[in-house]
N, C-alpha and C positions, 0 to 999 in steps of 0.2 A: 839279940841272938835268937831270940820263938821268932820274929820274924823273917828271920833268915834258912831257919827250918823249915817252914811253914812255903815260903817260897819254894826251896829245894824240893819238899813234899808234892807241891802243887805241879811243878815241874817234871818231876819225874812221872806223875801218873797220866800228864798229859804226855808226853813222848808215849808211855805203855801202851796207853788208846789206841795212838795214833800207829803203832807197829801192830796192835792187836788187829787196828780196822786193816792197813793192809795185809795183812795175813789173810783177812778172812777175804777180803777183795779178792787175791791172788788164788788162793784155792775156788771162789765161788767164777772166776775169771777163765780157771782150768774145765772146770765141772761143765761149765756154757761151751766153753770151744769142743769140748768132746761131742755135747749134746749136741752143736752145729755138724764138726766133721762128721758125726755118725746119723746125719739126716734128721733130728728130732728138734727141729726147727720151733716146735710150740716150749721145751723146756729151753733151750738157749733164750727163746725172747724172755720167756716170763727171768730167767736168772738179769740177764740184762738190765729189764726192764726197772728191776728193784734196785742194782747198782747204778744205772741211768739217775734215779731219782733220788738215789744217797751223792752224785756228784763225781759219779767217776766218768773220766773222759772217752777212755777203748768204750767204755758201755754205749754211751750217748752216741758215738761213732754208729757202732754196731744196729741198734735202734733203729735209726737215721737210713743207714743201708740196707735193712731189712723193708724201709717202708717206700725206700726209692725205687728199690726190683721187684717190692711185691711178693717176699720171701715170710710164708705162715703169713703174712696179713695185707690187707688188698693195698694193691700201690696207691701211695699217698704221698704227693710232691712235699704238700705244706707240711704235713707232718715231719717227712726227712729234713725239711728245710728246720724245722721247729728244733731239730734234737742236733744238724749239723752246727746252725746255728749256736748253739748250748757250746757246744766243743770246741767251735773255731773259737769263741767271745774268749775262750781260757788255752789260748795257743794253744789247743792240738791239730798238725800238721795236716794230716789224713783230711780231717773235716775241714780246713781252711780250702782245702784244694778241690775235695769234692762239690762244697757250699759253690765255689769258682765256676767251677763247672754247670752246675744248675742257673747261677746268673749270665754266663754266656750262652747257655742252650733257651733260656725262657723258662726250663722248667719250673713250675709250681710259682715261679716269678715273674714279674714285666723281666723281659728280656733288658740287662743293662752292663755291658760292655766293661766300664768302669768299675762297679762293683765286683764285676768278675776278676779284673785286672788287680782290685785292692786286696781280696783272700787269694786267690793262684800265690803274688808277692809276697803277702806273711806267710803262707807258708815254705814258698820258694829261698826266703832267706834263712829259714831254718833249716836249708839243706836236703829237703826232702827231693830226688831226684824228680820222681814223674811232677811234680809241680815246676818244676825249673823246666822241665819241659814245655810242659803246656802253659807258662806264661809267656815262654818266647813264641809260643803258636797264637795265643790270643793278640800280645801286642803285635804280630807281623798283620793280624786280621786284623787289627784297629787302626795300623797304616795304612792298608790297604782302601781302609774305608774311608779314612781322610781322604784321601789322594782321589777318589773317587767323588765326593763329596765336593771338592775343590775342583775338578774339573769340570762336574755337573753345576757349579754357580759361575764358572768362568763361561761355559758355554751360553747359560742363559743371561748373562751378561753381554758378553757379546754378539747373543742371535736379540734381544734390545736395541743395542747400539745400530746395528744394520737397518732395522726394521727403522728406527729413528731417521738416520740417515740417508735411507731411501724416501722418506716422507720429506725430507727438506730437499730434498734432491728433487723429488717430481712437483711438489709446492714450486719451484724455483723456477721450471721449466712450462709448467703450465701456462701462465699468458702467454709464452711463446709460441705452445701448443695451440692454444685459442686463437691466439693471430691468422695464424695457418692453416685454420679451420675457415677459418671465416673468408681467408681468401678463397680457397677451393668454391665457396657459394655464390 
């Protein structure tokens, strides 16, 4: 029976925590967005910044976005990549699709088509509209590039084969050539 209190005790005070820490999240969450909309970009990041590193997701966004435009701190690809990274790795939407975009643009990354195409998707299947978007933008650009790619190895396939083909073609006609040569002297 004490250990059946003991649990219920232990349980309850972790729920409390866990309501008290979003509480304080949500008001500290308020306090940053004001300090944003009212231009005071240096307390938004520092609010952020402490939320960021207690593991909130809008934060880590936020962070991320601030260092992609260059917003109070000098633009910094890896670093936004560092914090979009953080948010997308724990499904958040926003960061899945912006991450997307930084690996189809190159920024801060090797430019790489695929990876873009695998955050744009998680986040697109979560519903997020402008990711549903711009995944069907990215894959119409990665067929695109197939189709290019395949025509560009057909061609040099087949300006080979010619090239080939005309060598056994004038190999073949040559002594003929030479006969004909030698009569003219």
């Amino acid at each position: 029976m004490a250990n059946t209190q003991i649990i219920k005790f232990l349980f309850m005070t972790c729920c409390l925590a866990l309501l008290t820490t979003a509480n304080v999240w949500a008001d500290s969450m308020s306090d940053a967005s004001s300090a944003y909309s009212n231009g005071d970009y240096k307390k938004a990041l520092k609010i952020w910044q402490q939320l960021a590193n207690e593991g909130n997701l809008q934060s880590q966004f936020n962070i991320a976005y601030m260092h992609e435009f260059g917003i109070e701190v000098k633009e910094d690809y890896k670093e936004a990549i560092k914090w979009y990274t953080k948010a997308a790795n724990k499904g958040y939407a926003r960061a899945q699709n912006f991450l997307g975009w930084l690996y189809e643009s190159g920024k801060g990354v090797k430019r790489d088509r695929m990876m873009a195409l695998k955050w744009l998707k998680l986040a697109a299947d979560q519903g997020n509209e402008d990711a549903i978007a711009d995944h069907r933008l990215v894959t119409k650009r990665y067929q695109r590039s197939q189709a290019r790619q395949y025509k560009q190895a057909l061609y040099e396939v087949l300006k080979e084969e010619l090239l080939r083909s005309e060598d056994r073609y004038l190999k073949s006609k040559l002594p003929s050539l030479l006969d004909a040569a030698n009569d003219i002297s």
